[in-house]
Every structure is written in structure tokens, then in C-alpha cells.
Backbone as a chain_set.jsonl record, in Angstrom:
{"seq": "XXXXXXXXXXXXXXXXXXXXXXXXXXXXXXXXXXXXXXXXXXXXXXXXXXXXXXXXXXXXXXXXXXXXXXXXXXXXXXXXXXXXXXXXXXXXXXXXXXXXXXXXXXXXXXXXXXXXXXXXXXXXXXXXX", "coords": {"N": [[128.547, 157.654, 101.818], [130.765, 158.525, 100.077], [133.253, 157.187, 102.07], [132.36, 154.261, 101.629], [133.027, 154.31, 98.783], [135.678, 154.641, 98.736], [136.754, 152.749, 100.106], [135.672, 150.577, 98.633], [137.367, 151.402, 96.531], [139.774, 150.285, 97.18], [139.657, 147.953, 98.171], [139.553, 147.107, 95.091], [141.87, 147.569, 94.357], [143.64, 146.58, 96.252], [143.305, 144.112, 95.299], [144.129, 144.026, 92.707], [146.834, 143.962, 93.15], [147.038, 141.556, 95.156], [146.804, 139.978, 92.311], [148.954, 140.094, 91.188], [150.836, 139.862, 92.681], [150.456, 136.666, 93.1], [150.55, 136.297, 90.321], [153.216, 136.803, 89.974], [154.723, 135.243, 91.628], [153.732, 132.811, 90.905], [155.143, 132.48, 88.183], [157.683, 132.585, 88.413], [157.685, 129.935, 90.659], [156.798, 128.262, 88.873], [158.875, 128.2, 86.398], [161.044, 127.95, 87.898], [160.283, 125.008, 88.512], [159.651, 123.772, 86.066], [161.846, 124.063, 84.745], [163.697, 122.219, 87.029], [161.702, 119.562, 86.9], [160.345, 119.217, 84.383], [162.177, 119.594, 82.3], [162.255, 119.709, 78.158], [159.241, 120.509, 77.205], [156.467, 120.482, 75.498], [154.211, 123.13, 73.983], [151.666, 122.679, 74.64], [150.888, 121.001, 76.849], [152.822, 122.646, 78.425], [151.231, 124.716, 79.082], [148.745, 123.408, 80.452], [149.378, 122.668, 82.656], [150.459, 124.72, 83.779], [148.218, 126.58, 84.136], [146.469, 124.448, 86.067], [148.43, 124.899, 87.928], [148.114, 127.411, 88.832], [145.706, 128.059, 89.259], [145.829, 126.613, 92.005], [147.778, 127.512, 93.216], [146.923, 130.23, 93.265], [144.461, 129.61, 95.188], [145.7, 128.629, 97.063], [146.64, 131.123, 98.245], [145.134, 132.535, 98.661], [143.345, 131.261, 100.672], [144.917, 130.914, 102.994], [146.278, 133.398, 103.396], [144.007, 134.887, 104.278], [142.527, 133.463, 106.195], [144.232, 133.077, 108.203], [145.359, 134.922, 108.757], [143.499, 137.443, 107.958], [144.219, 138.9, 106.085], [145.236, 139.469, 102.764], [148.311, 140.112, 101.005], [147.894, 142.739, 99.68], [145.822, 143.9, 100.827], [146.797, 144.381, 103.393], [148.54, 145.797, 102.364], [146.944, 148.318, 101.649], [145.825, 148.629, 104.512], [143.449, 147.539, 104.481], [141.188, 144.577, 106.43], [139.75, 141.368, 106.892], [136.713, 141.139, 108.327], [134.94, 138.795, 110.311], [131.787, 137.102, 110.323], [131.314, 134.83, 111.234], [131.772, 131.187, 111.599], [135.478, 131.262, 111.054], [137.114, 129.165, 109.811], [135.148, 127.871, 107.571], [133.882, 130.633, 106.378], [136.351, 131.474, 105.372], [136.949, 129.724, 103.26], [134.668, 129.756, 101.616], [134.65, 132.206, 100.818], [137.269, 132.389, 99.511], [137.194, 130.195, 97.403], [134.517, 131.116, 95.901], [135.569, 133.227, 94.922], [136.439, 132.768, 92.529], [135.142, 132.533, 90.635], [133.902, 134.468, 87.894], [131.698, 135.821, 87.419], [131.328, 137.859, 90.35], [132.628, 140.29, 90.6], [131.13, 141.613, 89.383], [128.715, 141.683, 91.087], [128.951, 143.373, 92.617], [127.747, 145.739, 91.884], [125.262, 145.375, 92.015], [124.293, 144.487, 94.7], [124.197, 146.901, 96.854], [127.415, 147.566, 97.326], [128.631, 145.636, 97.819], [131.058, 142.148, 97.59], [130.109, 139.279, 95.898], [131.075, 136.996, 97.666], [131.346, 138.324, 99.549], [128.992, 138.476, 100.846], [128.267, 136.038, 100.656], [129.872, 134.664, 102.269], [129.484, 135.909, 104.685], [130.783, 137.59, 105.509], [132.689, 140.845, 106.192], [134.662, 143.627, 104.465], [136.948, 145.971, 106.571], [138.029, 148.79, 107.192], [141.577, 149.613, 108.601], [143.594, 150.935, 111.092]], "CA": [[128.731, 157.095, 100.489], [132.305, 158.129, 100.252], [133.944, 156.22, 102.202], [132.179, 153.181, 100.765], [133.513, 154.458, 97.477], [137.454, 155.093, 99.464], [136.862, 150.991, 100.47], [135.622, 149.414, 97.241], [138.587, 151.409, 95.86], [141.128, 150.261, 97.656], [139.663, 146.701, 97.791], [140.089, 146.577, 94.01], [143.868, 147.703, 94.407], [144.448, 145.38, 97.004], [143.05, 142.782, 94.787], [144.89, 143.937, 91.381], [147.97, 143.868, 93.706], [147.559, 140.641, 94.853], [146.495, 139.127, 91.469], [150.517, 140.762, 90.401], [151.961, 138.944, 93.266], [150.301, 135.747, 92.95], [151.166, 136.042, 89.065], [154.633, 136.767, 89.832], [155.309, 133.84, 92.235], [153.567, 131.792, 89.795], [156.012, 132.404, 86.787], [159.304, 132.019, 89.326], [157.364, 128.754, 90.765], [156.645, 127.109, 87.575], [159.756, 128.017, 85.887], [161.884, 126.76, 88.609], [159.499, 123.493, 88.542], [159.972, 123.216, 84.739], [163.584, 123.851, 84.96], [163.762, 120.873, 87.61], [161.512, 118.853, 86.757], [159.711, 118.992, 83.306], [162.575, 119.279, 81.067], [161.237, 120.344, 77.457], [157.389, 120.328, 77.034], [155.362, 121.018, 74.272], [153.364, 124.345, 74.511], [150.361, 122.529, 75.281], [151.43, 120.669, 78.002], [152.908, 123.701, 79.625], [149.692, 125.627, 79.069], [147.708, 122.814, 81.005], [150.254, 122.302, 84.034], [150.351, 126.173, 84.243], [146.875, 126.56, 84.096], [146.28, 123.877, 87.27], [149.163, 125.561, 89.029], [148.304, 128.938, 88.727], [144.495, 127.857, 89.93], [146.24, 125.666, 92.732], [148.47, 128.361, 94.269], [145.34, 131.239, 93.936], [143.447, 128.9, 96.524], [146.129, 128.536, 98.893], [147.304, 132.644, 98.766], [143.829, 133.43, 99.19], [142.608, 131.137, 102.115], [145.953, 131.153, 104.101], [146.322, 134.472, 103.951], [142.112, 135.142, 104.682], [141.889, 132.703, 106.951], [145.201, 132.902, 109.519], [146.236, 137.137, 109.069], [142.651, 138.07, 107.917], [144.249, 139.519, 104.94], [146.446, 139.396, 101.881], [149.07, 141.062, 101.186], [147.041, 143.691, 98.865], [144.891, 143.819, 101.764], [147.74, 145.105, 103.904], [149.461, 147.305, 101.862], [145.631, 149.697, 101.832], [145.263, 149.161, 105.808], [142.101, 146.392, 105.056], [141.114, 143.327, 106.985], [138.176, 140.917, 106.651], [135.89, 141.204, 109.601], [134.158, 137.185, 110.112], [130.602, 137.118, 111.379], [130.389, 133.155, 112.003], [133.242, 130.482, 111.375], [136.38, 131.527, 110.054], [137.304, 128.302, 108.361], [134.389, 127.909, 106.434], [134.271, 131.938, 105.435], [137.56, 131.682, 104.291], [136.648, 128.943, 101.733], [133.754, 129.975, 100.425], [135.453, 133.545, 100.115], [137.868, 131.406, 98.257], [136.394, 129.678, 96.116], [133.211, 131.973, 95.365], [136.296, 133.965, 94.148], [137.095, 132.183, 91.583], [133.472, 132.749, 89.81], [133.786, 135.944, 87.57], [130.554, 137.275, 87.981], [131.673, 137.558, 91.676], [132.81, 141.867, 91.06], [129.518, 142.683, 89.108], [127.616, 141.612, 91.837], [129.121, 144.572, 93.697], [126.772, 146.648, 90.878], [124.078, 144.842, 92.059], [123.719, 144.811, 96.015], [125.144, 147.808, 98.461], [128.952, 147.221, 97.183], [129.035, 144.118, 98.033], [130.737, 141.063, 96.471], [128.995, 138.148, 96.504], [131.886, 135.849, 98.281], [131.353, 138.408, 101.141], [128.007, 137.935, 101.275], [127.965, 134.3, 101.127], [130.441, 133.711, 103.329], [129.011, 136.478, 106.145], [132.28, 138.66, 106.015], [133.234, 142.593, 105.323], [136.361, 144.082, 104.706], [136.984, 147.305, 106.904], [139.315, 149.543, 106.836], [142.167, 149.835, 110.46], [144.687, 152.324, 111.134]], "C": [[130.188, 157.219, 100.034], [133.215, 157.686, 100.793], [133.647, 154.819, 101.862], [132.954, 153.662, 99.608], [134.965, 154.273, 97.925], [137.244, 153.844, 99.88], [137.21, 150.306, 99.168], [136.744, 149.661, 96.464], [140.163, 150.687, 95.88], [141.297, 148.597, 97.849], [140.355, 146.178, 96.29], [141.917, 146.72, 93.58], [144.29, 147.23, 95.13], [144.123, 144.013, 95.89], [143.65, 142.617, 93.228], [147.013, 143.781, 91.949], [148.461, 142.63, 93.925], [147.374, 139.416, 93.72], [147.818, 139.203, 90.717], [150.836, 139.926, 91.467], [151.838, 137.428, 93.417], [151.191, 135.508, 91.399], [152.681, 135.832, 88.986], [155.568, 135.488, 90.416], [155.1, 132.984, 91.636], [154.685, 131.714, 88.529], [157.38, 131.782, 86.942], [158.61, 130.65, 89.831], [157.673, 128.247, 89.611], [157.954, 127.346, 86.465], [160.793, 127.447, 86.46], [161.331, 125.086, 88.233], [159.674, 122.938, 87.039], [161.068, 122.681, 84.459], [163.991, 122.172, 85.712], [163.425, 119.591, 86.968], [161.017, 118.437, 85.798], [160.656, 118.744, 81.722], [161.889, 120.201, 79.876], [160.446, 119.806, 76.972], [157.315, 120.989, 75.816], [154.46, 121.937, 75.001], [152.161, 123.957, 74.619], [150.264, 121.99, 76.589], [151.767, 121.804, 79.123], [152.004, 124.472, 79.979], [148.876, 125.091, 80.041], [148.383, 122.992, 81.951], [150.267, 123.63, 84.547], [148.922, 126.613, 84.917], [146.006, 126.158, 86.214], [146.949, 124.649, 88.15], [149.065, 126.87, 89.417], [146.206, 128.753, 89.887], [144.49, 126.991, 91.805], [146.47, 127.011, 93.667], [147.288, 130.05, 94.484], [144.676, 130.659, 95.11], [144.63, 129.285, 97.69], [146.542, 129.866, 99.327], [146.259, 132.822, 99.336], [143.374, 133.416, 100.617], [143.679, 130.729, 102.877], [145.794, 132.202, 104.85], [144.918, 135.364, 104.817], [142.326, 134.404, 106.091], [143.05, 132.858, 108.362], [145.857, 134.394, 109.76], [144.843, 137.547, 108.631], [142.62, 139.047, 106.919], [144.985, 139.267, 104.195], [147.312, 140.612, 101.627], [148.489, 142.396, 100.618], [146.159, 144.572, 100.047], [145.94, 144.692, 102.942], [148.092, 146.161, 104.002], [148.05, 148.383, 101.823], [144.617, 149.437, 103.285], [143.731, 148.342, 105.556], [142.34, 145.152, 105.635], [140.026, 142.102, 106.559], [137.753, 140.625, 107.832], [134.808, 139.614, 109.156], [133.692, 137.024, 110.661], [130.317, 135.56, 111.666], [132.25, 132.857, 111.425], [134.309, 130.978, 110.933], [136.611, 130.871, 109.011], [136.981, 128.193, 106.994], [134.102, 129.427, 106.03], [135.279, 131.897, 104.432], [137.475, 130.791, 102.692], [135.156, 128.988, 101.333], [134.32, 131.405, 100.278], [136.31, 133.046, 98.427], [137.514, 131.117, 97.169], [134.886, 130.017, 95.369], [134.213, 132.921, 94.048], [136.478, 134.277, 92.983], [135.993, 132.349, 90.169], [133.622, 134.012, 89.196], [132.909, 136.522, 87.687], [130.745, 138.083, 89.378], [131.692, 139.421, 91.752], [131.561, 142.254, 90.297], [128.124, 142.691, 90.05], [127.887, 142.582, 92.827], [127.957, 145.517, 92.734], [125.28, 146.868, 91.792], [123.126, 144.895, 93.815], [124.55, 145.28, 97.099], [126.478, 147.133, 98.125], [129.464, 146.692, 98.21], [130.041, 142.776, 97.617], [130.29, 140.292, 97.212], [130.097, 137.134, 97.383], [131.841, 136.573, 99.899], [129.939, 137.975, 101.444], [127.637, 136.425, 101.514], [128.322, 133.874, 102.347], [130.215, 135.02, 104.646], [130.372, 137.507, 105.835], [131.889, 140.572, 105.572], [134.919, 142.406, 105.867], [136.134, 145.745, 105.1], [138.398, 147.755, 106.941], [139.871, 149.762, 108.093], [143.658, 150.426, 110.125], [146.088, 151.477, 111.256]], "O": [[130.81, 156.227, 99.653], [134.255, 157.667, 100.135], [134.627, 154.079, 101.777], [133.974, 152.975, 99.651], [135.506, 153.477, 97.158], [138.351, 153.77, 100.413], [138.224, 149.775, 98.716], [137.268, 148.773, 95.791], [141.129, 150.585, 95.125], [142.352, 147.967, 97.778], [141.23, 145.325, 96.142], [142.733, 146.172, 92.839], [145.519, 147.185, 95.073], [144.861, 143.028, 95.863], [143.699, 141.554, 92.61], [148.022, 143.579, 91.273], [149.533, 142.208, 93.491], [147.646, 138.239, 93.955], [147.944, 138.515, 89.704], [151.271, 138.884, 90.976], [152.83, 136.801, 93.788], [152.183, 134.789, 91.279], [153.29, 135.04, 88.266], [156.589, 134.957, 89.98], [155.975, 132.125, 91.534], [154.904, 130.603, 88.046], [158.02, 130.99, 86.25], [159.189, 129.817, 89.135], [158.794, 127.804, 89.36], [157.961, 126.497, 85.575], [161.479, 126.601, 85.887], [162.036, 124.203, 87.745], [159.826, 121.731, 86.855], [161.397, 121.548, 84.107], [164.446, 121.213, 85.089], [164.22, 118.738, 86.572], [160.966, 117.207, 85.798], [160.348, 118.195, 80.663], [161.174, 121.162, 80.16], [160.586, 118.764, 76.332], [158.018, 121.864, 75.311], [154.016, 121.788, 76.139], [151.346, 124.874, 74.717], [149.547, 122.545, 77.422], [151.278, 121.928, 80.245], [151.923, 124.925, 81.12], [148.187, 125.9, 80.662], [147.839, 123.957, 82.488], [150.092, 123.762, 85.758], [148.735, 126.914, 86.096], [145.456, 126.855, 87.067], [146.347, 125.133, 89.108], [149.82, 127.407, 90.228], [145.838, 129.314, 90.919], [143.525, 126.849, 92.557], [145.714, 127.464, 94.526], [147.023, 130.686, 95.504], [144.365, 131.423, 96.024], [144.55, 129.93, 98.735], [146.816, 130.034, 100.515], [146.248, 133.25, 100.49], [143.12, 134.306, 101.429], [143.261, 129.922, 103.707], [145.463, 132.356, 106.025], [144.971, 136.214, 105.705], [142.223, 135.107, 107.096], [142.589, 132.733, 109.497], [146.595, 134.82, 110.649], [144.83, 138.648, 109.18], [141.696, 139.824, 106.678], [145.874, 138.609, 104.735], [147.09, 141.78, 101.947], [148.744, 143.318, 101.393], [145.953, 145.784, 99.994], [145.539, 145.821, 103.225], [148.131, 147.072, 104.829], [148.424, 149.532, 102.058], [143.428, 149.721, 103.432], [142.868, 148.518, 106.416], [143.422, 144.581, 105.497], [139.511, 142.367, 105.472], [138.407, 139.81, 108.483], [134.178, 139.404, 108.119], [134.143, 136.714, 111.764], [129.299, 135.139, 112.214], [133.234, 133.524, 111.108], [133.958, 131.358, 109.817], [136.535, 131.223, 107.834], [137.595, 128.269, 105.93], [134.096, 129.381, 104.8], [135.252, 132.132, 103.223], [137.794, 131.091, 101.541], [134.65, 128.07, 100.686], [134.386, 131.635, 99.07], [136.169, 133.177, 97.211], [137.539, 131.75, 96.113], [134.311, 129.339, 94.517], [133.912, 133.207, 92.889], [136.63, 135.355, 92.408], [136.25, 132.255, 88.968], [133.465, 134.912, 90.02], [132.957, 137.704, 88.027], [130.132, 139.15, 89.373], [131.038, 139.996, 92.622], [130.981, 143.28, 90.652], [127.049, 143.28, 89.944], [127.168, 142.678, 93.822], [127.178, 146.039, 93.532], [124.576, 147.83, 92.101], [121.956, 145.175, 94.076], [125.26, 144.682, 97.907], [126.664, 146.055, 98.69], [130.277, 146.976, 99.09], [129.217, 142.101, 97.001], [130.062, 140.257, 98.421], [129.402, 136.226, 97.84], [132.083, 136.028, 100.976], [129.761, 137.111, 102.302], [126.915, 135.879, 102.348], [127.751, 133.182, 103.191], [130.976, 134.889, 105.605], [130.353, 138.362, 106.72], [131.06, 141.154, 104.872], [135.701, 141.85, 106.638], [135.51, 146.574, 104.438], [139.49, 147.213, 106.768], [139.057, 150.102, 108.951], [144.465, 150.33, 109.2], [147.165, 152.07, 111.318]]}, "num_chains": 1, "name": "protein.A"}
């Protein structure tokens, strides 16, 4: 039971890690991209274009990095992987995009600290030296 507990921990600090480095590339993206190309917007406008882009570049950190290194950087930095019991491809995008669903960490509550994007998509994340 403790090292499940020494996983799920280290999952959620790989995953508050890379929700800081997605955020951060997002702010330097889209301010370069404003800078370039938007000129000045009205704060609703930038709100929506942010919005898309910030939901845009989450997909592709997630299932790049899932799908062709088996981890993100978060994932790295605490020594996890994701272990893929059938396809990769399709794991990686329903990992993905199950992601994106907030109920997604209370369903670790709910069955053997789990989330549900591993269970859907067949995977675990273990821990390697």
C-alpha cells in the first residue's frame, strides 16, 4: 500500500509539474504570437484565442510526449513511465483526451488508484530506476 501511495504521489507532482511547464510555454507562445501577429485585441478576443491555444498545445505535450518517450517531462523528473498493454497510438489518445475530463483524478478515489484515462486506455505508470 505504500508504494502505491509513493506512485500516486509522485504522479500528481509529475502532473502539477507538467501543468507549470505547459502553462509556461503557453504564455511565451501566445505572447510571442500576439506580439507578431495579433497586434492589439480586446480582452475578449484574447481570452478566446488563449483559451483554444492553451487546449491545443495540452493535446500535443501530452500525446507526443506519452506516445513517442512514454513520458512527460513531469514524468521524468520522478523516474515514471507509462507501461502500454495494447496499441500505443490509440492509448496515448484516449490518455489524452480522457485527460481533459475533470472528473478523471476523483476516479482515482473510486477504483484501486487508478485514473480513469489509465484504465480506459489499458496503461499504468510504474516507477524505473
Amino acid at each position: 500500500m505504500e508504494i502505491i501511495r509513493k506512485v500516486m504521489f509522485k504522479r500528481c507532482a509529475a502532473y502539477i509539474l507538467d501543468v507549470y511547464f505547459v502553462t509556461i510555454t503557453q504564455i511565451i507562445l501566445f505572447t510571442l504570437l500576439d506580439y507578431l501577429f495579433f497586434g492589439i485585441l480586446n480582452l475578449m478576443s484574447v481570452m478566446i484565442k488563449y483559451k483554444i491555444s492553451v487546449l491545443i498545445n495540452s493535446i500535443l505535450y501530452f500525446f507526443f510526449c506519452e506516445y513517442f518517450f512514454s513520458k512527460t517531462l513531469g514524468k521524468r523528473v520522478f523516474k515514471l513511465k507509462v507501461v502500454y498493454m495494447k496499441s500505443r497510438f490509440s492509448s496515448a489518445v484516449i490518455r489524452t483526451v480522457t485527460r481533459m475530463f475533470p472528473f478523471d483524478l476523483f476516479f482515482v478515489l473510486i477504483n484501486d488508484n487508478q485514473p480513469l484515462h489509465d484504465i480506459l486506455a489499458k496503461t499504468d505508470v510504474k516507477e524505473y530506476l
